[in-house]
C-alpha positions in Angstrom: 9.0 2.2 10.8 10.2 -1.0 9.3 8.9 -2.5 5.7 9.5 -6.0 5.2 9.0 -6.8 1.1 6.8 -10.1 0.7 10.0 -11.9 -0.4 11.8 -11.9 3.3 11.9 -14.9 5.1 10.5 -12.2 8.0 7.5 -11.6 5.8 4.6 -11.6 8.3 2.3 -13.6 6.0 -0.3 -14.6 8.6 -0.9 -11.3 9.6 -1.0 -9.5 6.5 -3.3 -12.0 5.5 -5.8 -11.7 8.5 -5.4 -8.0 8.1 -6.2 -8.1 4.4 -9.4 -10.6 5.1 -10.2 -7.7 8.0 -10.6 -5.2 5.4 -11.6 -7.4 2.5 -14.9 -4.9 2.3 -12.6 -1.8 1.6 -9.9 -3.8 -1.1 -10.2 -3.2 -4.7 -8.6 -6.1 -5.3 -11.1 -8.9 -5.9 -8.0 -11.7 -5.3 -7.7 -13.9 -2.6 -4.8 -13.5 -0.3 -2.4 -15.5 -1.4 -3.1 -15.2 -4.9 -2.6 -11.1 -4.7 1.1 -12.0 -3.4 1.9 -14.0 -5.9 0.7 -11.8 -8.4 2.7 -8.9 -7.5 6.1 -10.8 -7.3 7.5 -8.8 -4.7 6.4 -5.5 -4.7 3.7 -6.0 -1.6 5.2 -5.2 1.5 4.3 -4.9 5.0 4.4 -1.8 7.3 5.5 -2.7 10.8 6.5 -0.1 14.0 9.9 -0.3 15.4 8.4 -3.2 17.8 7.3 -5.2 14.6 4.1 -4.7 15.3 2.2 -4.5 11.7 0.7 -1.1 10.9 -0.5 -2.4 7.3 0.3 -3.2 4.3 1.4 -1.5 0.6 1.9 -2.6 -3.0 1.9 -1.3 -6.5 0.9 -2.8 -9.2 1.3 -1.5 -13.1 -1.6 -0.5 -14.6 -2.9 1.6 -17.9 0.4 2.0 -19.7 2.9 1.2 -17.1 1.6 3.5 -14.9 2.4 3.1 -11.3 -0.2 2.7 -8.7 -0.1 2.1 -4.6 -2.6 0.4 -2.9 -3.1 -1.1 1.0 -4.9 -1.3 3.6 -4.2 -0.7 7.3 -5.2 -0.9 11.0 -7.3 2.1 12.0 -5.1 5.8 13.5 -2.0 4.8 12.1 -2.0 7.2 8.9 1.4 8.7 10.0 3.0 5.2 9.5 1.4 4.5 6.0 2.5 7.7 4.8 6.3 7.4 5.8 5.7 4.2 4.1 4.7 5.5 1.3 7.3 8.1 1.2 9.8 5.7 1.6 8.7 3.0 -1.2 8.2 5.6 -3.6 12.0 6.5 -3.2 12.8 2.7 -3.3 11.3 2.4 -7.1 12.7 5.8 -7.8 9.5 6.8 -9.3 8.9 10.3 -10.7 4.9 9.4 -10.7 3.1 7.0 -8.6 -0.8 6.9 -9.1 -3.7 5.5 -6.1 -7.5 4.7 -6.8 -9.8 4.8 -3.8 -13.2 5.3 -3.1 -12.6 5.4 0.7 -12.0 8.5 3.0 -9.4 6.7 5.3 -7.4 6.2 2.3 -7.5 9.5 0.7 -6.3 11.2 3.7 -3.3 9.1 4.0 -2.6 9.5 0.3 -3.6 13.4 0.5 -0.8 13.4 3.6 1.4 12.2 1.9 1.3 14.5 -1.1 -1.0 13.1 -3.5 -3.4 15.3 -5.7 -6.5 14.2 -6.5 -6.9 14.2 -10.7 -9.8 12.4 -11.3 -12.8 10.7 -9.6 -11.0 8.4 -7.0 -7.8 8.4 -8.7 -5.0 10.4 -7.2 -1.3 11.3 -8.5 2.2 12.0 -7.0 5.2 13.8 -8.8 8.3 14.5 -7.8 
């Protein structure tokens, strides 16, 4: 697994972006594109196999008292990926808690793989 942080030259803008538009129906983020990488200065990244072939895409963004959440989307049978991902940007911040909020089944398995509990309606935490 390879990520590539939105600020590499290597950044595969054009298909993160045609994968985000892809899944537009299943975002909670009501931003366009481009406008959701700018706004997270950084901290969107993209999930590729060893071939650099992308698996999907994760970012956090601070919300409700500098809490930590992650958020993505992906292509379809690739929840092993997304949750080494995970795994692996969560030891990148060096967070002790990292919070998700989805309403989608897809998602929740990936996050419940990866060692998430589920706290609330559609909001889910990790802890070290």
């Amino acid at each position: 697994m390879i990520l590539i942080s939105s600020n590499d030259i290597n950044f595969p803008y054009s298909a993160c972006e045609r994968l985000y538009n892809e899944n537009k129906e299943y975002n909670i983020s009501s931003l366009n594109f481009g406008d959701l990488i700018e706004a997270l200065k950084g901290n969107f990244w993209a999930v590729c196999d060893d071939n650099d072939n992308l698996m999907g895409c994760l970012y956090f963004e601070i919300r409700f008292k500098d809490k930590w959440f992650i958020s993505g989307f992906s292509r379809r049978k690739v929840t092993q990926h997304v949750v080494n991902a995970i795994h692996t940007l969560i030891n990148h911040y060096d967070k002790k808690k990292v919070y998700s909020e989805t309403p989608h089944r897809h998602a929740r398995i990936a996050l419940l793989r990866a060692g998430f509990k589920k706290i609330r309606y559609n909001i889910y935490k990790w802890e070290a």
